[in-house]
C-alpha positions in Angstrom: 0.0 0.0 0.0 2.7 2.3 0.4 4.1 1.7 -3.1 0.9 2.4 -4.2 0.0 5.5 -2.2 3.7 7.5 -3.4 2.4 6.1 -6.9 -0.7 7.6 -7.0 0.4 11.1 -5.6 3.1 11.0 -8.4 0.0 10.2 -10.6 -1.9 13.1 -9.5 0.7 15.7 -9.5 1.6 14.6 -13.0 -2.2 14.8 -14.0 -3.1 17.9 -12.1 -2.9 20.2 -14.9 -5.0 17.9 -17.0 -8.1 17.7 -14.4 -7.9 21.4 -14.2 -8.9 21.9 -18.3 -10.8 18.9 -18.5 -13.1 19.3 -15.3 -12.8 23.3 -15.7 -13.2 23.3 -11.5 -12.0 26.7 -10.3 -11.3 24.5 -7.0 -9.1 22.9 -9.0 -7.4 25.8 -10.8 -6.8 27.5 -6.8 -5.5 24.2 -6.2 -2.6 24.0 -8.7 -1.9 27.9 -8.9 -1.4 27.3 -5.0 1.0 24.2 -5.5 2.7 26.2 -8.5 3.2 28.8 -5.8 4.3 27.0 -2.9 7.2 25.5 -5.7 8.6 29.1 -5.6 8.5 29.9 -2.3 11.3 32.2 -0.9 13.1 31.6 1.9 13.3 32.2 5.1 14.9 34.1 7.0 16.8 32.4 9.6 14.6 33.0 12.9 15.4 30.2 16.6 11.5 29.8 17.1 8.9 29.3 13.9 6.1 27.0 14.4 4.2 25.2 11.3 0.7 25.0 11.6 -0.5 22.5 9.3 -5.0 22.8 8.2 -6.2 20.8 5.9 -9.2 23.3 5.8 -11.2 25.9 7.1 -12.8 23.9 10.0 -9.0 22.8 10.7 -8.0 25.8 10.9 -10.6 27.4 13.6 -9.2 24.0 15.4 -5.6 25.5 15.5 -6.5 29.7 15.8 -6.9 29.4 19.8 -3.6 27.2 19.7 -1.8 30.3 17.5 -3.1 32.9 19.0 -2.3 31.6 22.8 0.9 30.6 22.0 1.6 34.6 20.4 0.0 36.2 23.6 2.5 34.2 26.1 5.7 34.1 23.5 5.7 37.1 20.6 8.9 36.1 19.8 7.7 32.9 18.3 6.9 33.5 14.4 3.9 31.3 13.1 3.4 29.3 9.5 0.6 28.1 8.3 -0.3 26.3 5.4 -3.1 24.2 3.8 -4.4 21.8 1.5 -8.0 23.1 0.7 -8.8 26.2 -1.4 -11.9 26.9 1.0 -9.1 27.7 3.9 -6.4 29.2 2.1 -8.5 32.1 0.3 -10.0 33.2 3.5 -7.2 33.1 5.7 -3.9 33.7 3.2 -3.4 37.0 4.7 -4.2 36.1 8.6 -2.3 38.5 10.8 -0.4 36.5 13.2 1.4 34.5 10.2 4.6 35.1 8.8 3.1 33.2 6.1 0.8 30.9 4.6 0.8 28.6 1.7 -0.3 25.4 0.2 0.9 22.3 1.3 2.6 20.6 -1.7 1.4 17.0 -2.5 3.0 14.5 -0.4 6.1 13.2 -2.9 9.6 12.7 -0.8 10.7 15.2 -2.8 8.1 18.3 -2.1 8.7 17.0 1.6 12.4 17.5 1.7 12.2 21.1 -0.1 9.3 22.4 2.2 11.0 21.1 5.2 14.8 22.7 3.8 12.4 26.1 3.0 10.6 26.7 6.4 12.9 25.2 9.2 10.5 24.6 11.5 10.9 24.6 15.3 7.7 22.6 15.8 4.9 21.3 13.8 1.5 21.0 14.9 -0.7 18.9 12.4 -5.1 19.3 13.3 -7.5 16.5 14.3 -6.2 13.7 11.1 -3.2 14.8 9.5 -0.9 12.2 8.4 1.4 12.7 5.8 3.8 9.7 5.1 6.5 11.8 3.1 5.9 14.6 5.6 6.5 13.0 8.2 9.0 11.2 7.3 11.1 14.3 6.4 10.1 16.0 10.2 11.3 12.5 11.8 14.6 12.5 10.6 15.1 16.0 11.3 14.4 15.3 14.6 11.9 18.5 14.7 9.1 17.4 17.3 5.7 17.0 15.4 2.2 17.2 17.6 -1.2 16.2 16.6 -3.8 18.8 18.2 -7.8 18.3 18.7 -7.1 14.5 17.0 -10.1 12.4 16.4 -10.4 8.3 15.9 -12.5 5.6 15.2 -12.1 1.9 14.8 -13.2 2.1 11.3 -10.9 4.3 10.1 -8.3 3.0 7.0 -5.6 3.4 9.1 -6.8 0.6 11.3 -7.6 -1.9 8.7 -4.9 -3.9 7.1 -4.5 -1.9 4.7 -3.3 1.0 6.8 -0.9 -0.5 9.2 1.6 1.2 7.3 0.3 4.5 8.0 -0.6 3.1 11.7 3.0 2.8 12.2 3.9 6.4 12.1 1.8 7.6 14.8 4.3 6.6 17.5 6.7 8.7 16.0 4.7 12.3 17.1 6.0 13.9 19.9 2.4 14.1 20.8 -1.3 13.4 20.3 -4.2 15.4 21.9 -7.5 13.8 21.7 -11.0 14.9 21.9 -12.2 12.4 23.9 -12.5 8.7 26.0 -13.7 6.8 23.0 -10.0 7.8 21.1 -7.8 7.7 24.1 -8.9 4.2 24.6 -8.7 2.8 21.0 -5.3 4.6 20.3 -4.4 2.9 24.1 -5.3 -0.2 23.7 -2.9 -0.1 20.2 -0.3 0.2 22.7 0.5 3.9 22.0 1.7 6.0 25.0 2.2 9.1 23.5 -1.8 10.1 23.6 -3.6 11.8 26.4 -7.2 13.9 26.3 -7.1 17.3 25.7 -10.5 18.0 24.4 -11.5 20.2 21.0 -10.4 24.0 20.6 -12.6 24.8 18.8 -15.2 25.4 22.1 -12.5 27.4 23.2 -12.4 29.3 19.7 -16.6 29.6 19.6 -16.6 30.5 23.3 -14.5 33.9 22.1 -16.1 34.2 19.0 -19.3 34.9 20.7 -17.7 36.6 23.2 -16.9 39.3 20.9 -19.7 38.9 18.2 -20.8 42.6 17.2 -24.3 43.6 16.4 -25.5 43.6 12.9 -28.2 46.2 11.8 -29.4 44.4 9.5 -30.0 41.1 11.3 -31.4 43.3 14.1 -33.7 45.2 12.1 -35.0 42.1 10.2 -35.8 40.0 13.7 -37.5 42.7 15.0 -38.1 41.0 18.3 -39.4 37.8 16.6 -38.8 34.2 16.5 -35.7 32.7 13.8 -34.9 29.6 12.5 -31.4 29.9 10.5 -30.0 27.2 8.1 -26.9 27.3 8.6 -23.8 26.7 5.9 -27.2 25.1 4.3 -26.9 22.7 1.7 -29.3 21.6 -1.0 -30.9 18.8 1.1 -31.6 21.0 3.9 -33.2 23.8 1.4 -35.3 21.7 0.1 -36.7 20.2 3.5 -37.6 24.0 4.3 -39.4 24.7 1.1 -41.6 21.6 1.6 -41.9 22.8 5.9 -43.2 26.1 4.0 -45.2 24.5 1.2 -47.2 22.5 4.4 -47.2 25.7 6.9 -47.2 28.8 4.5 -47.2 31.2 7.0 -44.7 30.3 9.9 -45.1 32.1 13.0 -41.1 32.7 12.5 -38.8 34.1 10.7 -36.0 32.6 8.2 -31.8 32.8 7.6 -30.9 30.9 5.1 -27.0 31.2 5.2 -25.9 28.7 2.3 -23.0 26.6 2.1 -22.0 27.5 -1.5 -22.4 31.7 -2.1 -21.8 31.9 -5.3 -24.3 34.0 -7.9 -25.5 30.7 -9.4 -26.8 29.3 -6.3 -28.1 32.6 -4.9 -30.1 33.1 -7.5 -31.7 29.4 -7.2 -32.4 30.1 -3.8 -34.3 33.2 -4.6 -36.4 31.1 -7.4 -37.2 28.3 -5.1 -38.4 30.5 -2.3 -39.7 33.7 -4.6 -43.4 32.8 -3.7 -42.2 34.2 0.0 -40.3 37.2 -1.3 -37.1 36.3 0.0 -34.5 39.4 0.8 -30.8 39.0 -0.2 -28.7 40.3 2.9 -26.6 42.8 0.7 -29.6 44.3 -0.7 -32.2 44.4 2.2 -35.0 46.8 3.1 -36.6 47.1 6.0 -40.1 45.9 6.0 -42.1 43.7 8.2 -43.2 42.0 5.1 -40.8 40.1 4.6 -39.6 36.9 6.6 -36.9 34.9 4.4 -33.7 36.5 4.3 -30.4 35.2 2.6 -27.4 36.0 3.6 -25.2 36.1 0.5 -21.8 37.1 2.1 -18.9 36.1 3.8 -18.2 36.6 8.1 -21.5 37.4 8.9 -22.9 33.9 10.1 -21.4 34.2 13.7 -23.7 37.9 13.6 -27.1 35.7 12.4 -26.4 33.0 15.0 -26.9 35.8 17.5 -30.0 37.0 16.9 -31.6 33.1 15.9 -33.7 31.1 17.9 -33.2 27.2 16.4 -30.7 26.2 13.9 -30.5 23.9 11.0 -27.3 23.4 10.6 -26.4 21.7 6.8 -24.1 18.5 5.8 -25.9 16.3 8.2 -27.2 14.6 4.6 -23.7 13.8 3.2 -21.5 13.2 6.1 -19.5 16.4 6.4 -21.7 18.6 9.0 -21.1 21.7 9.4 -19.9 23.9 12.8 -22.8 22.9 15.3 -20.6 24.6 18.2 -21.3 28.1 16.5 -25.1 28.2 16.8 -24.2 26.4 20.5 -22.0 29.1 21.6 -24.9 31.7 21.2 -27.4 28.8 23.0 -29.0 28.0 19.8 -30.9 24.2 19.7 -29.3 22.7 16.6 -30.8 19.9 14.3 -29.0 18.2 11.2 -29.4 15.5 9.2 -28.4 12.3 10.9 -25.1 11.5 8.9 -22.4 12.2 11.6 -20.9 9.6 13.2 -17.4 11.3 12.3 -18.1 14.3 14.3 -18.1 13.4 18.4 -19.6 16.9 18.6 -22.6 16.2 17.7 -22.7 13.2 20.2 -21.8 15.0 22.8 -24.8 17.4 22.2 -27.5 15.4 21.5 -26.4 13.2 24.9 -26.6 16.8 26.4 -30.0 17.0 24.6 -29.6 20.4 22.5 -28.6 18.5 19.2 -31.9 16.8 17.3 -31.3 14.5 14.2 -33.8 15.5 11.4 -34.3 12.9 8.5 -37.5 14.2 6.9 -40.0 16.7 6.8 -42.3 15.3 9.7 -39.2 15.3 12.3 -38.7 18.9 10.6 -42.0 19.8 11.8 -41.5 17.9 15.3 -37.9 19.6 15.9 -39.7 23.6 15.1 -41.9 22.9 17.6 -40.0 21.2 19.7 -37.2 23.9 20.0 -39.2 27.0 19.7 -41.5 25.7 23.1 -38.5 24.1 25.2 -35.9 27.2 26.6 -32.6 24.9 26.1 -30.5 28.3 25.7 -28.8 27.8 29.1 -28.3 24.2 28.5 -26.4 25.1 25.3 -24.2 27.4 26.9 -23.1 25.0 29.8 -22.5 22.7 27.5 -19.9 25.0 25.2 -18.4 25.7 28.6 -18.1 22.7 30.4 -16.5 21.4 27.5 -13.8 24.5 27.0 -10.2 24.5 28.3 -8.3 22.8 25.9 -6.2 25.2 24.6 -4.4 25.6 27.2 -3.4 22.5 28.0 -2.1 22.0 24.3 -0.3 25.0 24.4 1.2 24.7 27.9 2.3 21.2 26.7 3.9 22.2 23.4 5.7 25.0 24.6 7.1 23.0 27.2 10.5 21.4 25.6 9.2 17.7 26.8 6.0 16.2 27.7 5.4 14.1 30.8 
C-alpha cells in the first residue's frame, strides 16, 4: 500500500494540470496555482522559534487559531506558518495576521517533503485532528523536529486501522504528541499500545466560546428579527433547502422568521435560492430593506454567520445529509438548539450534544416539523451554553504542553 499511495500522488501531480482543463473546477485551478506557488516559495529568514501549523481546511484551521493565538500572547517572539491543503481555507485566511506566512501544502512526494521542510525550518509542527502525511513526516522525523497532533479524532473504522493502513498506523508513534478529543479515542489509540496520547479535548469550544464573546451587532439582522422568532439554516446545503421549502409549502405562514446562510455563495446558487423560495419574497442580505413583510432573508456574504447566529432562535445546521456537517458549536456558543441530518458519526460533537439534549437529528419533513416545535416551546438556551463551557479548556493545556521542551 505504500508503493501504491507515493504512486498515486506522483500520478496526481503529474495529471493535475490535465483535471484542471478537462473538469474546468475553479477549485481545481486555486488548487494547482497554490502548488505552482508554494514551488517558488522564498526563503526564510533564519529565525530560533517558527512554528508550522499544518490545516487541511477551514474547519482545521478554527481548530488550530486558539492554539496560535495563545501561543503569540504568552511568546511574541515565536513567528507562526501556516499552510493548507484546501482552497476553501487558504483564500479566506492567506493574509491572517499573526502568520509570517501561509501557503499550500505541496502533494506529499519525498521530494516536495524535503524542499518544504529545507524552506521553512521549523521549530515545531503541529498537524489538526487527522493529518498524516507519510512523506511529511517522514522528512520532520529524521530531522528530529518534534511534530504534535492537536484536537485528533479516531475511530475503529478508520483506513488506518484496517490492514491496509498499518503502514500509516505505524507512524503515529513517531509524534512527539497526540491530543484527543475524547475517551472513545484515548482508549482505541491505548489499547494499540500507544503512550504518547492523552485527552485534551476540541479547541474549537474554546475558539466559539470567544467568537461569541466578541460577536458585534449587525443592523441588518437586528432590524430584520424585529423581536421575533428565527430559525437559521446554517452553511445550508441543498438537502436542507429543500426540506424548508416543503416545511413552507405545508405551513405557508410560519409564526417565524427565516436565515438561510448557504453553504455554497456563489451568484448561481443565490439566484436558485431566490427562485425556489420567490413565492415568499425572499431578501438577499446585501440588498435588504426594511419591511415587516418580509420573513426569508439570505445571507449572501462572507463573516456574517457568527452575527445571524446571535439574533436566531433554532438552527438547521447543513451536511448532516452527506456526512460532512457543518460547525454545530457556533449556533451552541450563542445557545441556539441545533438539528442536522443524521449523517455524523465522524463528528463526536454532535454526540456529545445530542447526549446533552440540545442536538436533534432531522431525517424528513415530519421530524422537521417535530424539531420547530420542539425547539421553539423548550428554553434549552442555558443548556447550550453550559455545555460550550463545560466542555472548554483545551487550549491551554495543548499550548502549555507544546511549549514545554518535553512532555510528561
Amino acid at each position: 500500500m505504500r508503493i501504491l499511495y507515493f504512486i498515486t500522488i506522483k500520478l496526481v501531480e503529474w495529471l493535475l494540470p490535465a483535471f484542471v482543463m478537462i473538469f474546468k473546477s475553479q477549485k481545481l485551478k486555486l488548487f494547482l496555482d497554490g502548488q505552482k506557488q508554494t514551488s517558488k516559495l522564498a526563503e526564510f529568514p533564519m529565525t530560533p522559534n517558527r512554528y508550522w501549523f499544518h490545516c487541511a481546511s477551514l474547519g482545521e484551521f478554527e481548530q488550530a487559531r486558539p492554539v496560535i493565538e495563545n501561543i503569540k500572547r504568552i511568546n511574541s517572539e515565536i513567528h507562526i506558518v501556516i499552510s493548507f491543503f484546501s482552497p476553501s481555507g487558504y483564500e479566506l485566511r492567506k493574509n491572517y495576521e499573526l502568520a509570517e506566512a501561509v501557503f499550500y501544502l505541496p502533494l506529499d512526494t519525498p521530494a516536495n517533503a524535503k524542499k518544504i521542510i529545507e524552506k521553512i525550518k521549523p521549530t515545531k509542527v503541529i498537524f489538526i485532528k487527522y493529518e498524516i502525511w507519510p512523506s511529511l513526516l517522514k522528512g520532520l522525523f529524521l530531522k528530529n523536529v518534534p511534530v504534535y497532533l492537536i484536537s485528533a479524532n479516531f475511530r475503529q473504522n478508520q483506513a488506518i486501522f484496517g490492514i491496509f493502513g498499518q503502514w500509516l498506523f505505524k507512524l503515529l508513534p513517531q509524534y512527539k504528541h497526540i491530543f484527543l478529543q475524547n475517551r472513545d479515542s484515548y482508549n482505541l489509540l491505548k489499547s494499540k499500545g500507544l503512550t504518547n496520547i492523552s485527552i485534551s479535548g476540541d479547541t474549537r469550544f474554546d475558539r466559539v466560546l470567544e467568537n461569541a464573546k466578541q460577536v458585534k451587532k449587525n443592523e441588518v439582522l437586528e432590524q430584520f428579527k424585529d423581536h421575533q422568532t428565527i430559525l437559521i439554516l446554517g452553511s445550508s446545503w441543498p438537502k436542507e433547502e429543500e426540506l424548508l421549502f416543503q416545511y413552507l409549502q405545508s405551513h405557508p405562514k410560519p409564526n417565524f422568521k427565516i436565515i438561510i446562510a448557504p453553504h455554497d455563495i456563489s451568484d448561481k446558487h443565490i439566484e436558485a435560492i431566490q427562485h425556489k423560495f420567490k413565492e415568499y419574497s425572499p431578501q438577499l442580505f446585501t440588498n435588504y430593506t426594511n419591511s415587516q413583510a418580509q420573513n426569508i432573508l439570505i445571507l449572501n456574504t462572507i463573516g456574517h454567520l457568527a452575527s445571524a447566529y446571535y439574533y436566531a432562535d433554532m438552527a438547521f445546521i447543513g451536511g448532516g445529509f452527506t456526512g460532512q456537517l457543518h460547525n454545530i458549536l457556533e449556533p451552541l456558543s450563542f445557545g441556539v438548539p441545533v438539528f442536522a441530518g443524521p449523517i455524523h458519526t465522524k463528528f463526536p460533537e454532535a454526540e456529545m450534544a445530542k447526549l446533552a439534549g440540545i442536538f436533534f437529528d432531522v431525517s424528513d419533513l415530519t421530524e422537521l416539523d417535530n424539531l420547530i416545535l420542539k425547539t421553539k416551546s423548550n428554553n434549552l438556551k442555558k443548556v447550550a451554553l453550559a455545555f460550550i463551557d463545560s466542555n472548554s479548556g483545551a487550549t491551554l493545556s495543548v499550548v502549555n504542553s507544546i511549549l514545554q521542551s518535553d512532555i510528561t
